[in-house]
C-alpha positions as CSV (number, residue, x, y, z in Angstrom):
1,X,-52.3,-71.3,-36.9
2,X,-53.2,-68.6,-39.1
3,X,-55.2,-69.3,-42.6
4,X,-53.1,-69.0,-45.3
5,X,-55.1,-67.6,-48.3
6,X,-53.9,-69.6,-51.0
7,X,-56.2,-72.2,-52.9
8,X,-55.6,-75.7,-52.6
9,X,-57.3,-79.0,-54.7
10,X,-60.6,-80.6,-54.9
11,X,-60.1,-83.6,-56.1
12,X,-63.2,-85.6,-55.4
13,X,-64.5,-86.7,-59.3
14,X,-67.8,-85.8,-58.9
15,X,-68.6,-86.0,-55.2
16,X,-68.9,-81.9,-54.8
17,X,-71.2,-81.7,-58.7
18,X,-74.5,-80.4,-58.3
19,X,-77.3,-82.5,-59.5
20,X,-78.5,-79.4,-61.5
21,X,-77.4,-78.1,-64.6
22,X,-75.3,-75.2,-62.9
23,X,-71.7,-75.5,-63.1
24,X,-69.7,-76.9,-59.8
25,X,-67.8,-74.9,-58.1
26,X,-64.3,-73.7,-60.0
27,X,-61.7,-72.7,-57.7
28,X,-59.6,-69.5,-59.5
29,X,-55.7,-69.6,-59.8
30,X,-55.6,-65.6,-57.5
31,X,-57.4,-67.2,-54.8
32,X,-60.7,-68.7,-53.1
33,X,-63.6,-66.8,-53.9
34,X,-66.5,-65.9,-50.8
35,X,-68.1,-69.0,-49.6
36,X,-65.4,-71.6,-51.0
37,X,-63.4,-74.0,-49.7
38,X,-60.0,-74.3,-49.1
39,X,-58.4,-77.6,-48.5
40,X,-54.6,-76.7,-48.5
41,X,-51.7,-77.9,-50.9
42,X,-52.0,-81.2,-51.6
43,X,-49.1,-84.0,-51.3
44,X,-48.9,-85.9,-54.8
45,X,-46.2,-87.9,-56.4
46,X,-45.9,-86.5,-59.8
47,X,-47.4,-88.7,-61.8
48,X,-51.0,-87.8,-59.4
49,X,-50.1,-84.3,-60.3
50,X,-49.7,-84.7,-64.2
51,X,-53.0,-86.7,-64.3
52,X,-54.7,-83.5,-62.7
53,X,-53.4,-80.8,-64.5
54,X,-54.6,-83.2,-67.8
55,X,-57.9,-83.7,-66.6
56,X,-58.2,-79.7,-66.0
57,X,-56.8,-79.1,-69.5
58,X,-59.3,-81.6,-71.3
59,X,-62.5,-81.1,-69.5
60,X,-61.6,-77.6,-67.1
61,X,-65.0,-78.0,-65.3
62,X,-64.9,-81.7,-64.6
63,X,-63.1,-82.1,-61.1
64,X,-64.8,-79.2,-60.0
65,X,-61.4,-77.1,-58.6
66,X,-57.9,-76.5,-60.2
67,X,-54.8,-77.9,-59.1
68,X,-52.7,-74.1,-57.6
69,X,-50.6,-75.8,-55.0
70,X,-48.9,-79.0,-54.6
71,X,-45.8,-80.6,-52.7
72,X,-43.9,-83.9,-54.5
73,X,-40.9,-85.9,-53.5
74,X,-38.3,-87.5,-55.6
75,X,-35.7,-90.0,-54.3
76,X,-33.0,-92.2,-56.2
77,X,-33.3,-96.2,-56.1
78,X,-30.6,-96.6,-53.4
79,X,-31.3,-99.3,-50.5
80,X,-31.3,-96.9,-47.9
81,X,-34.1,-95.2,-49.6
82,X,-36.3,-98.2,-48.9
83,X,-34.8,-98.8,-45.5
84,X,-34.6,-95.2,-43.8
85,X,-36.8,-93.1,-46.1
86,X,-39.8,-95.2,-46.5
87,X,-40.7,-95.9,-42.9
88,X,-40.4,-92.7,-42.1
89,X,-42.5,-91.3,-44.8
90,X,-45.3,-94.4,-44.2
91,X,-45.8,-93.2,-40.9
92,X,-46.7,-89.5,-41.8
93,X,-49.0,-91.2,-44.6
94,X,-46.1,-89.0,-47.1
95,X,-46.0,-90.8,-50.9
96,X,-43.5,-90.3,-52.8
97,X,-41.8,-90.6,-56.6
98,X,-38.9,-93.4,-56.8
99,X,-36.9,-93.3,-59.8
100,X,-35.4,-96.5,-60.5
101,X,-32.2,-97.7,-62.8
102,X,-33.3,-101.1,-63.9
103,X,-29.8,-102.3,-64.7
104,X,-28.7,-102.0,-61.1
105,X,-32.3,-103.5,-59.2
106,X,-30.8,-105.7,-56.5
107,X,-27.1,-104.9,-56.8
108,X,-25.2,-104.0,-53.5
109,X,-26.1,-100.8,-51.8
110,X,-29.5,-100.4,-54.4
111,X,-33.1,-101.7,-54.0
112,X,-34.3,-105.2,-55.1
113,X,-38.1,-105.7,-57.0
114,X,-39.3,-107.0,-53.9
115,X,-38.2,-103.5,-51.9
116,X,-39.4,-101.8,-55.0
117,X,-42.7,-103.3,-55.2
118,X,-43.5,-102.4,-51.4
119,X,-43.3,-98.8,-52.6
120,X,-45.5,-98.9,-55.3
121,X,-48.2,-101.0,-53.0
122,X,-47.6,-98.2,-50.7
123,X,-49.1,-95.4,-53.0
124,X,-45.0,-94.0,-54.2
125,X,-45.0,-93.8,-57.7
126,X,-41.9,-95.8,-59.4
127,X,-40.3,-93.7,-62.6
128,X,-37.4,-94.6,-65.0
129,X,-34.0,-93.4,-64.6
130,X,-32.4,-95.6,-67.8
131,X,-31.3,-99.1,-67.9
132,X,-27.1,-98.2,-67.1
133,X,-27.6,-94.8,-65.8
134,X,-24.9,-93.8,-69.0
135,X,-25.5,-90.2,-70.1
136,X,-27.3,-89.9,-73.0
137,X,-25.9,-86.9,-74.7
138,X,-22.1,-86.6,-75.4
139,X,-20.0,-86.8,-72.6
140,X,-16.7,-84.3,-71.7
141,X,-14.9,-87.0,-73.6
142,X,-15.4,-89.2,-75.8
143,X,-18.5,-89.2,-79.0
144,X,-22.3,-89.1,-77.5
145,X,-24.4,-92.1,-77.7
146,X,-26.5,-93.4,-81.0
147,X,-30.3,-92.8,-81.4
148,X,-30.4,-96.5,-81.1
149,X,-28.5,-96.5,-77.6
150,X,-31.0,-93.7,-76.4
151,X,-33.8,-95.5,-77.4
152,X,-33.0,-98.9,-75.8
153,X,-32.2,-96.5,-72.5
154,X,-35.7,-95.1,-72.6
155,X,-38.1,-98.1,-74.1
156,X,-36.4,-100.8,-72.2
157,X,-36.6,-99.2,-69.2
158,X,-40.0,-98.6,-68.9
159,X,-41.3,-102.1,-70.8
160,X,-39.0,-103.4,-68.1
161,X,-40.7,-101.9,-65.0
162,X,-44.4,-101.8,-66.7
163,X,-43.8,-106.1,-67.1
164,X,-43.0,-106.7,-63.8
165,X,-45.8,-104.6,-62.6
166,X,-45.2,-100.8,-62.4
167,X,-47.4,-98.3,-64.1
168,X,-44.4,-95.7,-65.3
169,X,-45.5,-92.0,-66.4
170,X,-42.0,-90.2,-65.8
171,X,-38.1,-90.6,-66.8
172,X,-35.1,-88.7,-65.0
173,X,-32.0,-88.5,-67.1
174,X,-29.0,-89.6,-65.8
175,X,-27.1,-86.9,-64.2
176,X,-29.5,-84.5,-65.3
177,X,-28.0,-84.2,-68.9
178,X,-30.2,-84.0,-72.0
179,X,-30.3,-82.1,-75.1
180,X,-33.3,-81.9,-78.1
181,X,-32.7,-85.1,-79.8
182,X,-32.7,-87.0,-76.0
183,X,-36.4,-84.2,-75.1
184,X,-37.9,-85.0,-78.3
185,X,-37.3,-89.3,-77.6
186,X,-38.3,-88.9,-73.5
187,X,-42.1,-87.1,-75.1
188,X,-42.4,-89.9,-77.7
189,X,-42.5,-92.6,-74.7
190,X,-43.1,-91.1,-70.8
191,X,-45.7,-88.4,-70.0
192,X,-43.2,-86.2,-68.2
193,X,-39.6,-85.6,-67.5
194,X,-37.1,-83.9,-65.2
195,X,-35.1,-81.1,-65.5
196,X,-31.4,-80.3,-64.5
197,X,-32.5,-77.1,-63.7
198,X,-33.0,-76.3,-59.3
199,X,-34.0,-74.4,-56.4
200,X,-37.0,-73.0,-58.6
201,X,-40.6,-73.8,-58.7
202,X,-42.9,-74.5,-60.7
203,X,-45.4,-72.4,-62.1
204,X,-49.5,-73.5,-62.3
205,X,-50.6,-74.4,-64.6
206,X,-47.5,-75.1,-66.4
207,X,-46.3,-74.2,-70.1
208,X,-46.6,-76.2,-72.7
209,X,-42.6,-76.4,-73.3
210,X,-39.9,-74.8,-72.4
211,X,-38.1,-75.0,-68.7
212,X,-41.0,-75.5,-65.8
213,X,-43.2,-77.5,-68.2
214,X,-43.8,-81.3,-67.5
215,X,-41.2,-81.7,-70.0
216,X,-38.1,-80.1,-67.9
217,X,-39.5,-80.1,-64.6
218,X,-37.8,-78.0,-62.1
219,X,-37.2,-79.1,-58.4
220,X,-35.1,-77.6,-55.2
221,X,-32.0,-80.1,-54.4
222,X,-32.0,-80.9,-50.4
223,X,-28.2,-82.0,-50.1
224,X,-26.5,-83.3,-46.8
225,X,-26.4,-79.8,-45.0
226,X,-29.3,-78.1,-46.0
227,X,-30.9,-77.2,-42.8
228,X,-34.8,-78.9,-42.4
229,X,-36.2,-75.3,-41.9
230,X,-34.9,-73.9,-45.7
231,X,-37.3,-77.0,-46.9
232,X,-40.1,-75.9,-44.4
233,X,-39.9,-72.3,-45.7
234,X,-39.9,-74.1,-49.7
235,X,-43.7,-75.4,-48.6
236,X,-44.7,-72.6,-46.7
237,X,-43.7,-70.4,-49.8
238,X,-46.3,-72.6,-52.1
239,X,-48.8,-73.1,-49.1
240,X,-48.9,-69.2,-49.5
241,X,-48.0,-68.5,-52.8
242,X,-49.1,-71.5,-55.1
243,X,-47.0,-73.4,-57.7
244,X,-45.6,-77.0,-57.2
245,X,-42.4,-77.6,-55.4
246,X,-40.8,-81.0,-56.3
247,X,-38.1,-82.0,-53.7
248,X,-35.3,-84.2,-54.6
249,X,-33.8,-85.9,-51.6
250,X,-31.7,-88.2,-53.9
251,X,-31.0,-90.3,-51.4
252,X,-30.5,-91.3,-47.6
253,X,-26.6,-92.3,-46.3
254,X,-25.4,-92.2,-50.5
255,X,-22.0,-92.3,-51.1
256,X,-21.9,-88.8,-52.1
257,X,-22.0,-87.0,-48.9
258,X,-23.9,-83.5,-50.9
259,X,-26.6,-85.7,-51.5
260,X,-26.9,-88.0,-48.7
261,X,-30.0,-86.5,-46.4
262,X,-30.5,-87.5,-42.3
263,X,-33.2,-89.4,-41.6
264,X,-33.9,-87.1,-38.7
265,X,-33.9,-84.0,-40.9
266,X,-36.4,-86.0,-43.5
267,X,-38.6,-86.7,-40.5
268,X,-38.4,-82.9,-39.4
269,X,-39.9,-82.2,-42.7
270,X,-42.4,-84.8,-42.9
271,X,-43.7,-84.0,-39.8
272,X,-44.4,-80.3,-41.0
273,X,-46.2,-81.5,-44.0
274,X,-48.8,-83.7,-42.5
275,X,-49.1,-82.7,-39.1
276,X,-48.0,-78.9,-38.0
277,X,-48.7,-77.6,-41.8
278,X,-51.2,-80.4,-42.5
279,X,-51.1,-81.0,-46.3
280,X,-53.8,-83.2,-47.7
281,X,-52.9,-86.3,-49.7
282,X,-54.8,-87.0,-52.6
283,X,-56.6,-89.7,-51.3
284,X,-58.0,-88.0,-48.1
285,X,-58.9,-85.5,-50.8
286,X,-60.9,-88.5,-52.3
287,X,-62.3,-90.0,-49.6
288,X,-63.4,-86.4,-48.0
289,X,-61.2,-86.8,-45.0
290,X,-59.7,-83.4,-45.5
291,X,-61.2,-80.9,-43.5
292,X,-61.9,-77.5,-45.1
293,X,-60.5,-74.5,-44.4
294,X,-62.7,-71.4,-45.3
């Protein structure tokens, strides 16, 4: 397969630093400069991603390369997430971001703690998506809820997951609706948040507000009949190009039929990541089990 002349991540904390006072190598956002490595576009839940692009912003020189391209994958808490999803992402070695309404844990048709917790030992990243999945800005009908309400949605989520376990950096709204008062509450307790807005990606390194910063997120929606190969052509886009795609699969057999994905179309895709594409994760990153591309 051809190289692709895009930069990827070093992510290694320290292993590439010189012993001398020279600086270590600092991969540039255009491109790989002559004699440096290339490992391609890593696969990180978001919250891996977050911690990068912070590390870069506080100490630029200190993991030694820039985060310019990156694949992540969001799912809902359904059953069939855990059941169809997850095996078939374990077996490519494919994390993954879980976000998870804490009201409904172990109700019919959702996951349990134990299902949850499996994830999470598994390297997927568990986020909050409210206590009652209610919207918290005003609905079509009706008045919008109180401060308090949002709060309790947002603080009781996370203490929730975080006590039984969890270690939560990012909140979803429920069906995607959120305004400034809702924004200003979601910074004041998570590290990052999701957008309603799709079929966009985002931009490295990201703003500081604004749509396509870690405070409204953007991601591409894979519903029930979008064909495998669009997704493929997503990650080949940032494999070329750069930027972070996030991919919301939502879930696997939901009751909604737009957003209820194949398990044979998710393994089509995986398989492209980690083995015809071959995307690093970040721990192969860490462990130097990636090999370069030059």
């Amino acid at each position: 397969m051809r190289v692709l002349a895009v930069v990827g991540v070093l992510f290694v904390l320290g292993l590439f630093l010189a012993p001398h006072a020279s600086p270590p190598t600092h991969c540039a956002w255009a491109g790989p400069r002559p004699g440096e490595a290339w490992y391609g576009p890593s696969v990180l839940t978001t919250a891996q991603a977050i911690t990068i692009l912070e590390e870069v912003e506080r100490e630029p020189y200190k993991l030694g390369c820039r985060l310019v391209a990156a694949v992540s994958l969001h799912f809902g808490d359904y059953e069939k997430v855990f059941t169809e999803a997850f095996p078939i992402l374990q077996r490519y070695g494919v994390p993954a971001t879980a976000f998870i309404v804490t009201g409904r844990i172990g109700q019919p048709g959702y996951m349990t703690l134990e299902q949850i917790t499996e994830l999470a030992k598994n390297k997927w990243e568990i986020g909050s998506h409210s206590v009652t999945h209610q919207p918290l800005v005003e609905a079509l009908l009706g008045a919008g809820p109180s401060l308090s309400k949002i709060r309790a949605e947002l603080e009781d989520s996370k203490t929730f997951l975080e006590r039984v376990g969890f270690a939560v950096s990012g909140f979803l709204s429920p069906f995607g609706l959120y305004d400034e008062l809702v924004l200003s509450e979601i910074q004041r307790v998570y590290r990052y948040h999701r957008s309603n807005v799709f079929s966009a990606i985002n931009v490295l390194p990201p703003a500081n507000q604004g749509v396509g910063s870690r405070w409204e997120l953007v991601y591409f929606q894979v519903e029930q009949d979008t064909p495998p190969q669009e997704v493929i052509i997503k990650i080949d886009q940032v494999n070329r190009r750069g930027g972070w795609l996030i991919l919301d699969f939502h879930d696997i057999g939901d009751e909604d039929p737009r957003l209820a994905y194949s398990p044979e179309a998710l393994e089509h895709i995986a398989r492209f990541i980690r083995v015809e594409l071959r995307l690093c994760t970040l721990e192969e990153l860490q462990g130097g089990r990636c090999q370069a591309r030059w």
